[in-house]
C-alpha positions in Angstrom: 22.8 55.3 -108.3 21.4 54.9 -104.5 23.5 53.7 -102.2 22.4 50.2 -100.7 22.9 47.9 -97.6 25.7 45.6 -98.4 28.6 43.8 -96.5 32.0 43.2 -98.2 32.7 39.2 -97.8 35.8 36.8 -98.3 36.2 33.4 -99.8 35.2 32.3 -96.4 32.4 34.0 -95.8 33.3 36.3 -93.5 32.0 39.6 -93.7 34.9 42.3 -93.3 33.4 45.5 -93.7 29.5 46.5 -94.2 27.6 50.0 -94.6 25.7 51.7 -97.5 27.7 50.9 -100.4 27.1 52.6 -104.4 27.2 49.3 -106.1 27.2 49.7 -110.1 26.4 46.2 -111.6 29.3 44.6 -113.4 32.1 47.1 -111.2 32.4 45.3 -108.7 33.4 41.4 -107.2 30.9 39.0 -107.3 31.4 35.6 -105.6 32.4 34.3 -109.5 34.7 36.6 -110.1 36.3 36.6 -106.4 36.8 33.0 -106.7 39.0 34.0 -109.7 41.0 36.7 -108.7 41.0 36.3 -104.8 39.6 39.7 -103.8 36.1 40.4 -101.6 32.9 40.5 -102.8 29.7 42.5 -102.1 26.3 40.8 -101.1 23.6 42.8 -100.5 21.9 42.6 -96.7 18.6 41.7 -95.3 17.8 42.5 -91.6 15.5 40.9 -89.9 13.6 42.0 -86.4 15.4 45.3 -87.0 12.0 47.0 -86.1 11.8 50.1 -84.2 11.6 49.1 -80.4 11.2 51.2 -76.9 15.1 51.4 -75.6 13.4 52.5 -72.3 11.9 49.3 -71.8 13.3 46.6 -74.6 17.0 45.9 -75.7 17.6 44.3 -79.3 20.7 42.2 -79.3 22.7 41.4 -82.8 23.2 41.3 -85.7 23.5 36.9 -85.9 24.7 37.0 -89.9 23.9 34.3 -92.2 26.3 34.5 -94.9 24.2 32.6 -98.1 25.3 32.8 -101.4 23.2 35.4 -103.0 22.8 37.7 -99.8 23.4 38.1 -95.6 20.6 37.6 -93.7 21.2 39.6 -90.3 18.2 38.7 -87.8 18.1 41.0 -84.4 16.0 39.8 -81.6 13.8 42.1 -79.3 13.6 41.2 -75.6 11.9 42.9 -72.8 14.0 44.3 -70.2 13.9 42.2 -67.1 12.5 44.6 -63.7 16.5 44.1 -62.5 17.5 45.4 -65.7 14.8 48.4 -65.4 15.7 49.2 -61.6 19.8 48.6 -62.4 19.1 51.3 -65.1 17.2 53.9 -62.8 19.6 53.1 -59.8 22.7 54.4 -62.4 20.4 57.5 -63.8 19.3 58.6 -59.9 23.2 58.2 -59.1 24.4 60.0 -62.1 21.6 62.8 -62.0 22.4 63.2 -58.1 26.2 63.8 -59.2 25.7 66.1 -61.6 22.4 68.3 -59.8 23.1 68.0 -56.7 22.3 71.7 -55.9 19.9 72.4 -58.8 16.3 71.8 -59.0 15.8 68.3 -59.6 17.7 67.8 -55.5 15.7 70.7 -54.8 12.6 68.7 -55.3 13.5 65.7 -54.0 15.2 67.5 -50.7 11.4 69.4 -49.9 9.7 66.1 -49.5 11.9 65.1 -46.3 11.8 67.8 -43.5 14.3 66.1 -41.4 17.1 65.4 -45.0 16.2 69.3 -45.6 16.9 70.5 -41.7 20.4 68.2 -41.5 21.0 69.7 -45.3 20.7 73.1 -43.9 22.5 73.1 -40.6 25.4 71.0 -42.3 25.4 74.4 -45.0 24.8 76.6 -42.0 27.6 75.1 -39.6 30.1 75.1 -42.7 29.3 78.3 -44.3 29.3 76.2 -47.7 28.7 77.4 -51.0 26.6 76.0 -53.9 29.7 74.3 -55.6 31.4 73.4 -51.8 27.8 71.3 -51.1 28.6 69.8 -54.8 32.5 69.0 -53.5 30.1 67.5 -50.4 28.4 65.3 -51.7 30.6 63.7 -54.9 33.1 62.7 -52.4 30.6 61.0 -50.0 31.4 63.7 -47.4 28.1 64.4 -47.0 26.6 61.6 -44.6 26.1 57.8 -47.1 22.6 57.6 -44.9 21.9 61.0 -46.3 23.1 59.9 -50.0 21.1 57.2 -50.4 18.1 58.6 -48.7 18.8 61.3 -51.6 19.4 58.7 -53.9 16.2 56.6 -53.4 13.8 59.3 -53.4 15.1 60.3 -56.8 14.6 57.1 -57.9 10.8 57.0 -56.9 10.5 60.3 -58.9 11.9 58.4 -62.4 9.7 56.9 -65.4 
């Protein structure tokens, strides 16, 4: 027997638990026999707007169930990202990424396209005599200059999809 979509409902119609269920017909509550011995039921579910969408650029918000008496209806809704959404989203990537890579390639990149970031970069490393992971020490705890940071930061952020 396949398994299929269902959600396990009360008396009340609310749904308590749903998933991919093996449902063999006449082993399991219906809403008749429920009513008679007070236990949950199965209905089987249909989803609608559940579509395949572009997380990059779209959220889909939901499930809004419609408990009827034969099935749940669960309809999503797709929605374009708003461009404060889109540049929240990169801002939290470029500050995550620049956490994480600060001495790897990806700063490397972004460090080469400003002479004068690269020249205070270098004489902060030379003055210190700092290592890889001391520059990484740097620059999480905001040692490193926040002009610098963000300067960092929104060149990065230029570079992203």
């Amino acid at each position: 027997m396949a398994k299929i979509l269902a959600a396990k409902v009360d008396l009340s119609d609310v749904i308590i638990e749903r998933g991919l269920f093996d449902l063999i017909p006449g082993e399991f509550n219906t809403r008749e026999t429920a009513a008679i011995n007070g236990k949950r039921f199965f209905l089987p579910i249909e989803r609608i707007g559940f579509e395949p969408f572009d997380p990059l650029l779209q959220k889909r918000t939901g499930p809004v169930d419609d408990v009827q008496p034969t099935k749940v209806v669960e309809t999503y809704t797709v929605v374009n990202k708003t461009a404060q959404e889109l540049d929240d989203e990169k801002t939290a990537k470029a500050d995550q990424d620049l956490n994480i890579t600060a001495s790897k390639a990806v700063a490397a990149e972004v460090w080469i396209r400003d002479e004068e970031l690269v020249d205070a970069i270098n004489a902060i490393i030379i003055q210190a005599g700092l290592s890889v992971p001391q520059i990484q020490k740097l620059t999480a705890t905001g040692e490193l200059t926040n002009d610098f940071r963000t300067r960092i930061k929104d060149r990065y952020k230029s570079l992203l999809p």
